[in-house]
N, CA and C atoms as a LAMMPS dump frame, in Angstrom:
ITEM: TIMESTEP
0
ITEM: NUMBER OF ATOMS
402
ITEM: BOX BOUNDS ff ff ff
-5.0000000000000000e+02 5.0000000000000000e+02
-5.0000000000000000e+02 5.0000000000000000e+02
-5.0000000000000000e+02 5.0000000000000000e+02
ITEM: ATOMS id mol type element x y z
1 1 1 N 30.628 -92.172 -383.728
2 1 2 C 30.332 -93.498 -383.228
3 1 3 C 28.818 -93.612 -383.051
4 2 1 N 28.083 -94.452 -383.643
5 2 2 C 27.093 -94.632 -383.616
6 2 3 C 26.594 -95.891 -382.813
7 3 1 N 25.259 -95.681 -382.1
8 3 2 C 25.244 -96.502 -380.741
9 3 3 C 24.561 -98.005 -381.58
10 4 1 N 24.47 -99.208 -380.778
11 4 2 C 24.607 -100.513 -381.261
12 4 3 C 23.183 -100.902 -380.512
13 5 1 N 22.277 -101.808 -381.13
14 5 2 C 21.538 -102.006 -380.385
15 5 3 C 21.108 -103.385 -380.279
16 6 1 N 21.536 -103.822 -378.735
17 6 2 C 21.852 -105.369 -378.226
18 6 3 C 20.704 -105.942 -378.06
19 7 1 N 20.35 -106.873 -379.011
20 7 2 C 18.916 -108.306 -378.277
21 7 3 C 19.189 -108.582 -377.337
22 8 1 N 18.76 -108.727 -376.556
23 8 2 C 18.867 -109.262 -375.49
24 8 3 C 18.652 -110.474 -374.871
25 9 1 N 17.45 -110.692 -375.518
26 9 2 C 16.62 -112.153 -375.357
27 9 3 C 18.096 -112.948 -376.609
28 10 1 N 18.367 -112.406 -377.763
29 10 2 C 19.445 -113.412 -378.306
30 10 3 C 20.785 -113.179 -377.386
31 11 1 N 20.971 -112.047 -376.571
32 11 2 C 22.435 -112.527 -375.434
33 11 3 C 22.021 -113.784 -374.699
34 12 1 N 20.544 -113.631 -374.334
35 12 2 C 20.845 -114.541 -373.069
36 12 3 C 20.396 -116.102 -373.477
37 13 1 N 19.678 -116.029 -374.65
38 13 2 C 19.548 -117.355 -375.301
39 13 3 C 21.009 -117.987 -375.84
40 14 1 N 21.907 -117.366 -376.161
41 14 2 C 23.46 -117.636 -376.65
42 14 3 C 24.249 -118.258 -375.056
43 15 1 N 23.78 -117.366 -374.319
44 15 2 C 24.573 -117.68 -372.948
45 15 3 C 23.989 -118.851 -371.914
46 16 1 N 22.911 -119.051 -372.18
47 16 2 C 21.879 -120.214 -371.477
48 16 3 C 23.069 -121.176 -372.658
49 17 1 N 22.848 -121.062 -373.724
50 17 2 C 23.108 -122.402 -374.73
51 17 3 C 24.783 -122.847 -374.188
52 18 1 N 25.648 -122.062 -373.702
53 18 2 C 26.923 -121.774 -373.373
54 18 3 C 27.078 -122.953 -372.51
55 19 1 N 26.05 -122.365 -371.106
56 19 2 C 26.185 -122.959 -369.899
57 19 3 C 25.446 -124.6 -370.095
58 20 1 N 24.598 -124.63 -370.77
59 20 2 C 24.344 -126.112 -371.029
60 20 3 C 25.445 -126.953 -372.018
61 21 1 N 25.87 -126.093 -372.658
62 21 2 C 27.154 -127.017 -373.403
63 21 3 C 28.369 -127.827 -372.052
64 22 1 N 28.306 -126.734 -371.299
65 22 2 C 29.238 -126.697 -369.637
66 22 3 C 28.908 -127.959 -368.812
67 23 1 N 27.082 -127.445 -368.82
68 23 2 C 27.12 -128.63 -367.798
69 23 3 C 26.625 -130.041 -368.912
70 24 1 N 26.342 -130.062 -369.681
71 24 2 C 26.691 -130.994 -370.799
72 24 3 C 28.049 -131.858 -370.783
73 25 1 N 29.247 -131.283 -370.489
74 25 2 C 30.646 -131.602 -370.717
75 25 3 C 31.07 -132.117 -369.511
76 26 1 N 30.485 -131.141 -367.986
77 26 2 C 30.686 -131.965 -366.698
78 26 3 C 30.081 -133.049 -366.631
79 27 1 N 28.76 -133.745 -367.213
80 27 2 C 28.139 -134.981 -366.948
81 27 3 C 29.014 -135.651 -368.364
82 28 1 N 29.357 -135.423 -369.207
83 28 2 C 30.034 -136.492 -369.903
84 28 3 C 31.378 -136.691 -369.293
85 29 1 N 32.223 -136.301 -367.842
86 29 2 C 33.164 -136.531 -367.931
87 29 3 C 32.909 -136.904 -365.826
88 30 1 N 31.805 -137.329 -366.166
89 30 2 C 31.215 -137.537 -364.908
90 30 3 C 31.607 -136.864 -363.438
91 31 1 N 31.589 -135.717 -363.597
92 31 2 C 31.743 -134.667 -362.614
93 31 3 C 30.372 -134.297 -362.195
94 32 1 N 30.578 -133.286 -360.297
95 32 2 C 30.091 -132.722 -360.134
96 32 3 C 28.846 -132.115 -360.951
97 33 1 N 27.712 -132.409 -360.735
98 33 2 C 26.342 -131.531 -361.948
99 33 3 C 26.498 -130.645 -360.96
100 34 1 N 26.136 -129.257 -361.303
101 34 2 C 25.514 -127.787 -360.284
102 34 3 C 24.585 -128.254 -359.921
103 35 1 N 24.168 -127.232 -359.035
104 35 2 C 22.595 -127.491 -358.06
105 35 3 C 22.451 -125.834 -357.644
106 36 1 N 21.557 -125.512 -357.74
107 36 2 C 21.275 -124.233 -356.999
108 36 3 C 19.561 -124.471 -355.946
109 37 1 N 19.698 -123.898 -354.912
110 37 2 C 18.913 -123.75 -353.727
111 37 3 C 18.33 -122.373 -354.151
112 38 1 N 16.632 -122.484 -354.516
113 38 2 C 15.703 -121.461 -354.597
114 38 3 C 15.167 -121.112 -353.031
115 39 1 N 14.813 -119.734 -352.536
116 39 2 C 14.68 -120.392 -351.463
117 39 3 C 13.354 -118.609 -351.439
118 40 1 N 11.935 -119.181 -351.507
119 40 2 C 10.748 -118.071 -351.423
120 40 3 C 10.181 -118.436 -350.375
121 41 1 N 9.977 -116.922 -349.505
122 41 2 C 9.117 -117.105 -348.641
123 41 3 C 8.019 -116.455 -348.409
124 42 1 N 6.646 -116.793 -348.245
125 42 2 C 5.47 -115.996 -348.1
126 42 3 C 4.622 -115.772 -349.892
127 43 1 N 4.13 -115.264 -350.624
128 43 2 C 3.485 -116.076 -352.094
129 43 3 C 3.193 -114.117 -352.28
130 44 1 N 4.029 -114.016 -352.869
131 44 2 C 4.614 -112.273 -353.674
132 44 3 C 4.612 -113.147 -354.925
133 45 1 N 3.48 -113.109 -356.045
134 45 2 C 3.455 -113.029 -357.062
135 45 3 C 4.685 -113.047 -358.048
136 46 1 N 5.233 -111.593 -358.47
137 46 2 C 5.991 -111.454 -358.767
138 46 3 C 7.749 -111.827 -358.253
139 47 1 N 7.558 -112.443 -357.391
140 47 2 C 8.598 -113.415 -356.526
141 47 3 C 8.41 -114.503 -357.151
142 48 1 N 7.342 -115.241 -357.339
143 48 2 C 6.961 -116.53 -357.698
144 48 3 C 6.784 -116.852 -359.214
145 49 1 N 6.757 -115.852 -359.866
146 49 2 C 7.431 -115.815 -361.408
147 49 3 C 8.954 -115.161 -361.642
148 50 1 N 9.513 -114.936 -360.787
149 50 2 C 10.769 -114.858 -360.93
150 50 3 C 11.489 -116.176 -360.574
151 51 1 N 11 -116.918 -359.206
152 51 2 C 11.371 -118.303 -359.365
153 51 3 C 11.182 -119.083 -360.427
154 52 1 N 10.118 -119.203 -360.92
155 52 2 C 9.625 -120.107 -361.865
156 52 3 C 10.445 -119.619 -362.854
157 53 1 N 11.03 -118.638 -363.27
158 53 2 C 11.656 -118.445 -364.541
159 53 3 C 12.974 -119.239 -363.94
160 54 1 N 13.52 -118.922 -362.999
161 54 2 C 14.937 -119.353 -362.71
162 54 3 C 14.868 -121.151 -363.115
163 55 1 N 13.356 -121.449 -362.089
164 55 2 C 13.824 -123.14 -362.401
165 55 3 C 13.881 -123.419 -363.603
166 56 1 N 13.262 -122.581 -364.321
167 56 2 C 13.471 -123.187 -366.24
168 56 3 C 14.627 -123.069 -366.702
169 57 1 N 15.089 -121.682 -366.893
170 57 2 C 16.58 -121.641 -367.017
171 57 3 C 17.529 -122.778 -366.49
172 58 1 N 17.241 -123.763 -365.109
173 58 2 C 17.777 -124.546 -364.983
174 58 3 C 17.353 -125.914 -365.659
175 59 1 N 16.02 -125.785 -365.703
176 59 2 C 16.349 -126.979 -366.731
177 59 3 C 16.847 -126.937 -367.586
178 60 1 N 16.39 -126.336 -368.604
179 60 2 C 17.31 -125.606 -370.146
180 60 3 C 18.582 -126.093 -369.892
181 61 1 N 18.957 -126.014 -368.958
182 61 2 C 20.609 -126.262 -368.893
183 61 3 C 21.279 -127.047 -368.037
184 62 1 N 20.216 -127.875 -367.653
185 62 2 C 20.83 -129.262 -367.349
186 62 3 C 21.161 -129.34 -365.952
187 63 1 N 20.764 -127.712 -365.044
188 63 2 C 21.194 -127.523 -363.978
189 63 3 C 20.138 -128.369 -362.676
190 64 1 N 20.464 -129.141 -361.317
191 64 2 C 19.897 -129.211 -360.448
192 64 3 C 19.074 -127.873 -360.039
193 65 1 N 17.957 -127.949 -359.304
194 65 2 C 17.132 -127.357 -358.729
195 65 3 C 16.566 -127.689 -357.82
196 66 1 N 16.908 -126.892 -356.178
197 66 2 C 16.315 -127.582 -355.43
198 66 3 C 15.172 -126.06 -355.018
199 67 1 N 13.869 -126.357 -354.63
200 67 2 C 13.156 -125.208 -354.252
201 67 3 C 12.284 -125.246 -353.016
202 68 1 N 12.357 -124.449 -352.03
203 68 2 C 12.439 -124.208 -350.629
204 68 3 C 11.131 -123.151 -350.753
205 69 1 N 9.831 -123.527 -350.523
206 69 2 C 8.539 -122.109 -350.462
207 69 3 C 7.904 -122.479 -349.499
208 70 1 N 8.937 -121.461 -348.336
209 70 2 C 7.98 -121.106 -347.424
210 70 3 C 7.246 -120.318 -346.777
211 71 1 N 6.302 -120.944 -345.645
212 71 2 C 4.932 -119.618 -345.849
213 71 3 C 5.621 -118.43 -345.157
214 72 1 N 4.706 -117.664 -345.272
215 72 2 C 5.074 -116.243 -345.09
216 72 3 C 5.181 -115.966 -343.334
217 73 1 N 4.777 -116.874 -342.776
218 73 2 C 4.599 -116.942 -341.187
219 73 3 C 6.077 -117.838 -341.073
220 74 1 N 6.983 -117.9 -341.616
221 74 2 C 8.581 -118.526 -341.333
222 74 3 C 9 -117.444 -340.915
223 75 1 N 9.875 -118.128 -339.367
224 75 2 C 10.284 -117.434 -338.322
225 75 3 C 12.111 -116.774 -339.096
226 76 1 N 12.221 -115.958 -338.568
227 76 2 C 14.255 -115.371 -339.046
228 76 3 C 15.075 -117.25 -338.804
229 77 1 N 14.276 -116.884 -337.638
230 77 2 C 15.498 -118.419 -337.071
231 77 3 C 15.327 -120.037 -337.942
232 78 1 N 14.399 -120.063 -338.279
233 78 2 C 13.686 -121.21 -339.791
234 78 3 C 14.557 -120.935 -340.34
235 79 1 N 14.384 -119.196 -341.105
236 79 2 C 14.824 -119.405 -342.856
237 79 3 C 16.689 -119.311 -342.67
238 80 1 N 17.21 -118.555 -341.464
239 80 2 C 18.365 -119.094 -341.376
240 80 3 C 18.824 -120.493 -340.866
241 81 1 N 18.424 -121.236 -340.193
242 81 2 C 18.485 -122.492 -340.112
243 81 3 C 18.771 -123.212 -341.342
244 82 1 N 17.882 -122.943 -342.141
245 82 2 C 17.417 -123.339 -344.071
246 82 3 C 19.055 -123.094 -344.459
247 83 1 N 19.118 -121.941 -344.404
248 83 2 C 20.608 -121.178 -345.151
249 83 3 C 21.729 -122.096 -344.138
250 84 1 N 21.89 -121.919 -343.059
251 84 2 C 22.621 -122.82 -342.712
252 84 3 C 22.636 -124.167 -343.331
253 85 1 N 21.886 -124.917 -343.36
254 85 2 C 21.686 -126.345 -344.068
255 85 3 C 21.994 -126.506 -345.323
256 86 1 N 21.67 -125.104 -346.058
257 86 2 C 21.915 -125.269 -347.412
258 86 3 C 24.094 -124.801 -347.324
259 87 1 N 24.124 -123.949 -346.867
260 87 2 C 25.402 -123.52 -346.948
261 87 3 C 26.253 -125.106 -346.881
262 88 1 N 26.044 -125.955 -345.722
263 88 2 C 26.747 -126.984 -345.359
264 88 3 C 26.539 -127.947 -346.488
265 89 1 N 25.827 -127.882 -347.346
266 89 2 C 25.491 -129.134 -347.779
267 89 3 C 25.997 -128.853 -349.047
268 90 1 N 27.094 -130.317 -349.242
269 90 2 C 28.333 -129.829 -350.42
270 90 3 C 27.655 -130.248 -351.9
271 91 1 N 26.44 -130.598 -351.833
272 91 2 C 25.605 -130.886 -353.3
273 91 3 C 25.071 -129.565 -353.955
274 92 1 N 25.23 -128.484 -353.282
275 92 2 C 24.495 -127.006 -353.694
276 92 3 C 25.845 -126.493 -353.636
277 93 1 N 25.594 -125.604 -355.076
278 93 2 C 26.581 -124.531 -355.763
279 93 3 C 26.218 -123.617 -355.211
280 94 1 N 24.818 -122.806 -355.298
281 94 2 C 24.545 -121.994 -355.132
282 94 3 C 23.31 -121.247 -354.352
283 95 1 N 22.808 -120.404 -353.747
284 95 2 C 22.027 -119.994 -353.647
285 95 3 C 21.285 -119.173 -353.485
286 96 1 N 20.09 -118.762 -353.559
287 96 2 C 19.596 -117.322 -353.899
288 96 3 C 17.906 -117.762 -353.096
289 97 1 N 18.077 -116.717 -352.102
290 97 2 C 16.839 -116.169 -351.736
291 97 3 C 16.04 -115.085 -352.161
292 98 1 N 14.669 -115.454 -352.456
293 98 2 C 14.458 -114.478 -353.274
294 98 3 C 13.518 -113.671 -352.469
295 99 1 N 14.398 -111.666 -352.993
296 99 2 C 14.147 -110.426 -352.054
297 99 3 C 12.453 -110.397 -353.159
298 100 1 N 11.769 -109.495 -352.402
299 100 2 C 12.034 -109.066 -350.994
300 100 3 C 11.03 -110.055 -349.96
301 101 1 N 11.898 -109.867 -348.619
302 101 2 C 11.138 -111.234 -347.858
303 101 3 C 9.959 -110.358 -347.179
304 102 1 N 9.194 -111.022 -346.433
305 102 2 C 8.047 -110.666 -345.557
306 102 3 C 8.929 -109.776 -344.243
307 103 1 N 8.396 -108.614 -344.209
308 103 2 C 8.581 -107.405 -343.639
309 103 3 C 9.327 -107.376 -342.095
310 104 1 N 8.736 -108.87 -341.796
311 104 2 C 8.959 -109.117 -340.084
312 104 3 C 10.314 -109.772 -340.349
313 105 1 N 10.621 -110.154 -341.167
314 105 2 C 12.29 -110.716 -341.655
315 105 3 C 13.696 -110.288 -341.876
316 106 1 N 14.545 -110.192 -341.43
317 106 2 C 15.51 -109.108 -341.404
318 106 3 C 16.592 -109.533 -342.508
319 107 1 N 16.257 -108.966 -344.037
320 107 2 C 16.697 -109.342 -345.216
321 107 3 C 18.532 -109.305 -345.384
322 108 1 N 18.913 -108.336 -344.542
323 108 2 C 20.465 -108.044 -344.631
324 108 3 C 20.684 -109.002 -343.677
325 109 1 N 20.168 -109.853 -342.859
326 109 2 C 20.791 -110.688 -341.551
327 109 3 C 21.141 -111.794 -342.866
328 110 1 N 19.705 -112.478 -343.32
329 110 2 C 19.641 -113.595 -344.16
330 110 3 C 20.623 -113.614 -345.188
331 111 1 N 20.995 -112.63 -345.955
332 111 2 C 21.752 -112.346 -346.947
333 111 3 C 23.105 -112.418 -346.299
334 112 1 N 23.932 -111.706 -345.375
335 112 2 C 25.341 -112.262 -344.855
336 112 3 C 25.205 -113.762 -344.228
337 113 1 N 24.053 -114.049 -344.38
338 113 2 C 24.151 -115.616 -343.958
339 113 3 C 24.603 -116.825 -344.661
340 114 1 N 24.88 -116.2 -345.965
341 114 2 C 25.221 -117.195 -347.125
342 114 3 C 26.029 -117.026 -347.58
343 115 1 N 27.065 -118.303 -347.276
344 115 2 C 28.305 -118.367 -347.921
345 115 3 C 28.291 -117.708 -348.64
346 116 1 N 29.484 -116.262 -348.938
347 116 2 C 30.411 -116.003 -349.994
348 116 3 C 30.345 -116.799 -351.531
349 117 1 N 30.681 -118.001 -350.96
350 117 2 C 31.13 -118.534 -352.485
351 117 3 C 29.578 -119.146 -352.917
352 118 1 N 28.667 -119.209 -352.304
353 118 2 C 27.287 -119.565 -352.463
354 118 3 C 26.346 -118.833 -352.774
355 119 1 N 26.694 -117.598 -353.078
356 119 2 C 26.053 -116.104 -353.23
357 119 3 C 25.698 -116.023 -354.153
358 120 1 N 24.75 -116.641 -354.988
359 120 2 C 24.238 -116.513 -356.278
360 120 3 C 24.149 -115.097 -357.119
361 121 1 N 23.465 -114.194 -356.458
362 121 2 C 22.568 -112.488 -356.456
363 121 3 C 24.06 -111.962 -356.433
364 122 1 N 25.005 -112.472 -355.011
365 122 2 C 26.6 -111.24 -355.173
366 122 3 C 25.967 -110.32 -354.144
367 123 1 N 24.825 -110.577 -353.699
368 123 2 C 24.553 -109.432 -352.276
369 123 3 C 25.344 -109.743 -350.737
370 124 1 N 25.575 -110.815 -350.662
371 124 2 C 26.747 -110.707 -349.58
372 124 3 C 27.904 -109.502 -349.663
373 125 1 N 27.94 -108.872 -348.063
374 125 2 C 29.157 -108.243 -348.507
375 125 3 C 30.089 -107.802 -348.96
376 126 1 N 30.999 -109.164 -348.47
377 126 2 C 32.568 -109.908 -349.001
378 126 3 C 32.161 -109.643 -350.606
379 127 1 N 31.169 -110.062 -351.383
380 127 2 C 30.886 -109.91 -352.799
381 127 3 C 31.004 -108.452 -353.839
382 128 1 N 29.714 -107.934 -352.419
383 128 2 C 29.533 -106.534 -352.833
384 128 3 C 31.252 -105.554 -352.695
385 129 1 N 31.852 -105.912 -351.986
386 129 2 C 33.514 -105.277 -351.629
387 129 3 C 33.702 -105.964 -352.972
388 130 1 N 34.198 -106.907 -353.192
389 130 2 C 34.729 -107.59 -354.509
390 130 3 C 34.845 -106.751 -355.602
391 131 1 N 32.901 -106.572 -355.97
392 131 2 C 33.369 -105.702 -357.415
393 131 3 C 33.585 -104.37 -357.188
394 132 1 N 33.41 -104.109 -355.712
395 132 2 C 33.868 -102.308 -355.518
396 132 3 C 35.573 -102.037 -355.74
397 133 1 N 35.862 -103.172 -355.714
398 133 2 C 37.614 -103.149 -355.834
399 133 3 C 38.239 -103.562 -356.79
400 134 1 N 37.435 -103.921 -358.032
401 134 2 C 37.544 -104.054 -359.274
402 134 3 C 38.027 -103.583 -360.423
């Protein structure tokens, strides 16, 4: 057996094209569009081109984007407040805070703070159990 060697950039260009056919088909049948909640805090470079790639990917595909950058002096009780607001609010699919936060921030509090089914990353718990039982 000889080993196979996967593009990658053509997986994920095939699979971007997938999900815009998707949400393509929900706005022609006038449903629900997705929305996902970006949510950076404090200006980590490499945080801030990982967002920026995400919001493209959402355009590409037709997806809402809402994006949340705040400064690096946001209190635990702010950015969960944020997650609370976003959790409640039935226009967001999804969401993803992006690790790693500013040091004084307690990253595992923020992360069980978000709905289960809102868990973009899959770092919630309940998630992380999921695929351990797989």
């Amino acid at each position: 057996m000889s080993a196979q060697l996967i593009n990658g950039k053509e997986v994920s260009q095939k699979r971007l094209q997938a999900v815009a056919e998707a949400v393509a088909q929900r706005q022609q049948d006038n449903l629900h569009m997705p929305c996902l909640a970006v949510v950076l805090v404090g200006g980590d470079p490499a945080s801030a081109v990982y967002v920026r790639n995400k919001k493209t990917a959402c355009q590409k595909c037709g997806i809402k984007s809402l994006s949340y950058e705040l400064p690096e002096s946001t209190s635990q009780e702010e950015l969960l407040a944020l997650v609370d607001r976003l959790n409640a609010d039935s226009e967001v699919d999804g969401i993803l805070v992006q690790l790693p936060l500013p040091k004084h921030l307690d990253s595992q509090a923020v992360l069980e703070r978000i709905s289960p089914d809102k868990d973009v990353d899959g770092f919630h718990p309940y998630n992380v159990g999921r695929l351990a039982v797989k």
